[in-house]
N, C-alpha and C positions, 0 to 999 in steps of 0.2 A: 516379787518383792521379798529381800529376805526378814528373816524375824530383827535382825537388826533397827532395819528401816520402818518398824512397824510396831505400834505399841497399842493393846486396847485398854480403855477405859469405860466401865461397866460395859462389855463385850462389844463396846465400837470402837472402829478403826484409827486413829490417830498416827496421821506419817510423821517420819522426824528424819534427821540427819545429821554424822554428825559433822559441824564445824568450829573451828579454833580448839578441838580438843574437849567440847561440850557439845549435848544436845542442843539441837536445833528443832521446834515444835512447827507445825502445820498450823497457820493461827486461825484458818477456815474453818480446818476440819474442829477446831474447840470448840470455835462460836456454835459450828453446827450440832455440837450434842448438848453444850448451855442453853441455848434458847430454842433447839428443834427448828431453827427458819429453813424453811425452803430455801429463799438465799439469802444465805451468810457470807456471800458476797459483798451484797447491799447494806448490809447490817458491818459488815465490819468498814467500808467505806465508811458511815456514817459517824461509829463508832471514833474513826479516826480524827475527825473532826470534833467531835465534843471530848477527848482527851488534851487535843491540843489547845484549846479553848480553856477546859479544866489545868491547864499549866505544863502539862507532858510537853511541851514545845521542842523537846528533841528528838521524840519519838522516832521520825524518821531516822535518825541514826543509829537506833538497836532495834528494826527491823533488816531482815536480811531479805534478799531475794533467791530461794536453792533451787535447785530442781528436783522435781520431787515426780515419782511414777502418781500419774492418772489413772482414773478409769479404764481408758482406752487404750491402755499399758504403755503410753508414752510419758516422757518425762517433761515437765512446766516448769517453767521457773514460778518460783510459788511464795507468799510472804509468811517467813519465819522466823522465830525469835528465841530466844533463850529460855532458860525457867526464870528467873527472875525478870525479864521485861516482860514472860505472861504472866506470873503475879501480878503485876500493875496493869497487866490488858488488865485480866479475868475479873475483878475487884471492882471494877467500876458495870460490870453485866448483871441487871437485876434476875438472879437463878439460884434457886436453892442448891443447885449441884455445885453452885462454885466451893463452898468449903471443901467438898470430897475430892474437888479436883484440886486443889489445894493441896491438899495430904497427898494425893497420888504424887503431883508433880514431884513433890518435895523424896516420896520415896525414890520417884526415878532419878532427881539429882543425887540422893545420897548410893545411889546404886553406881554410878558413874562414879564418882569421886573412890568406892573401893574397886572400881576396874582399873582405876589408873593408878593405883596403887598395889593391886594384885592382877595384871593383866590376865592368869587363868581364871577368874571369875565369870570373865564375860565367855567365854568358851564353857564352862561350866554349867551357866543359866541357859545355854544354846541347846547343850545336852538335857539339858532337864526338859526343857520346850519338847524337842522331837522325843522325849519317852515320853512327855504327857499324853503326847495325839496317838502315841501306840507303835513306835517304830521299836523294832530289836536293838542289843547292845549290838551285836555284830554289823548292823546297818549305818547306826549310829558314828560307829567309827570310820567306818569308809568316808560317812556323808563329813564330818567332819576333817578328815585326810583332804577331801576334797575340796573344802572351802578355803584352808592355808594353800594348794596349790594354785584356785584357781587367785587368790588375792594376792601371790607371789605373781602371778602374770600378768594381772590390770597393774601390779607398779611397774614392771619391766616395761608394759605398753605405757604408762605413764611418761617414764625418766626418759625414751625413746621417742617420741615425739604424739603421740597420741593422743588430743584434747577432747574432740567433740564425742558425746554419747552414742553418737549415729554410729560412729569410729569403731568404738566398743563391741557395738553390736556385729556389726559386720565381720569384724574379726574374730568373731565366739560364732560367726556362722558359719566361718568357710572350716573352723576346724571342727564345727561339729558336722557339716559334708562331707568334709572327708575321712569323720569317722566312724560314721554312720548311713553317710547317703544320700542325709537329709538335712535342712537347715535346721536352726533351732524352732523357726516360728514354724516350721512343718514338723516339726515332732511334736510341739505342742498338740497343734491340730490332731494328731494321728493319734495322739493319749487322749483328746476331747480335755483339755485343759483348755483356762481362757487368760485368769488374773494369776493361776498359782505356777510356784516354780517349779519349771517343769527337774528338775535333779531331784525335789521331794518327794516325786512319782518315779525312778528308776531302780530298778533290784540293782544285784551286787555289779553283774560281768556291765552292765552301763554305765554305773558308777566307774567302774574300773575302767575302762575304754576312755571313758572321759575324762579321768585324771593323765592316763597314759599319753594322748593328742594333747592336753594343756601344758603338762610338764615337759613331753616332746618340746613344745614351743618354747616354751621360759630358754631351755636349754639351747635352743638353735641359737635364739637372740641374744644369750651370753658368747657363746662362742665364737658367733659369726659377728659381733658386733652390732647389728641389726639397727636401721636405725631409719625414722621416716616410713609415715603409713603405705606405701608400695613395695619395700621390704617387709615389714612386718607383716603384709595379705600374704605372701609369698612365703614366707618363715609358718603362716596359720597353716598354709595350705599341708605345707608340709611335716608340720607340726602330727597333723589329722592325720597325714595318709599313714603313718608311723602305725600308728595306731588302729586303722580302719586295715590294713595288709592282715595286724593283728586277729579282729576282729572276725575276716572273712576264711582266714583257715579257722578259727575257732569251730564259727559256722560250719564250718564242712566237715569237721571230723564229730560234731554235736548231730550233724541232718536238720539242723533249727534255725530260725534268724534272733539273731540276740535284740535286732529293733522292731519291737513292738507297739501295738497300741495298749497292750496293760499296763496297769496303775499299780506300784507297790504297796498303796495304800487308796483305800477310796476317792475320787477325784475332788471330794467335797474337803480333806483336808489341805 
């Protein structure tokens, strides 16, 4: 999950996403740090009912249903809302933390409003995140090179016929196959990650391999016209191998494998 999708409040996790151009809050994961329930499942079911009862009788129209990464690093469709219709959840939840969430929300709406106003902000705050945790400026920029290319190629597989997540996935696996050897969910495995992204735990020449196989790809799909997910596996493939050719004289003129199981930073961040 990237820092995007992922916001903490008093250092817990709260997912979000965004839609219509605004955050979109996890309305589980709120209830679950307002009242500590075990389920906040049950609690916000319930919850829904004594809103609509209290007069909210539209409520179900400014709840969304997104998909959101799990636990179990798959993606739910999950029930989301705005900051202003969890103002009017959170208000009626008897929790002393509701005021601070309160004030948080309200920073995160006004944090958005100057992203969309100054779009390098939000790139700005990304960089300030990976130097918190201790990443180099030299690191930083790759990692960052890397996040514009690879979000130039989820629009291409977008505008190209690309819907389902499952889609996504598959097609960021065969080019990183072939540019490395390995799928994604086996690299993870092989750096002992489980939740974190694994491009947070790569040094520079993987970073660079894996911008060089994504950007390969963007580039096939503009020029070949590429279009429907049976071209597109075949554009990844090749996308990778671009790269992975790269890769493997690197390796041999180095005497090393550039894929490993180290961590550029300890697995825990």
């Amino acid at each position: 999950m990237s820092f995007s999708q992922i916001v903490f409040f008093r250092n817990q996790k709260i997912r979000r996403k965004l839609n219509k151009g605004e955050w979109w809050f996890s309305i589980i994961d709120i209830i679950e740090i307002l009242v500590g329930s075990n389920r906040p499942r049950k609690y916000w079911n319930d919850l829904k009912i004594k809103l609509i009862k209290e007069g909210f009788t539209e409520l179900s129209d400014f709840i969304g249903q997104l998909k959101l990464m799990s636990s179990d690093g798959k993606r739910y469709l999950t029930d989301c809302a705005n900051t202003e219709t969890v103002f009017r959840i959170i208000q009626t939840i008897p929790s002393p933390k509701v005021e601070s969430m309160k004030r948080w929300l309200a920073k995160i709406g006004f944090e958005r409003i100057q992203e969309i106003e100054d779009p390098e902000l939000a790139t700005k705050r990304t960089r300030y995140l990976y130097k918190a945790k201790g990443y180099p400026d030299s690191w930083i920029e790759k990692r960052m090179r890397g996040i514009a290319i690879r979000e130039e190629l989820t629009n291409e597989w977008q505008k190209r016929g690309v819907e389902k997540d499952l889609d996504y996935k598959i097609l960021t696996s065969e080019i990183s196959k072939a540019t490395f050897g390995v799928t994604s969910s086996q690299y993870k495995k092989l750096k002992g990650l489980k939740r974190q992204n694994l491009r947070d735990h790569m040094d520079d020449f993987e970073l660079i391999f894996t911008m060089l196989g994504e950007r390969s790809t963007t580039e096939i799909h503009k020029v070949e016209n590429s279009k429907g997910f049976k071209k597109l596996k075949i554009d990844s493939q090749d996308g990778g191998e671009i790269a992975g050719v790269a890769r493997r004289k690197l390796e041999k003129r180095l005497k090393r494998s550039i894929v490993t199981g180290k961590n550029f930073l300890p697995a825990k961040h």
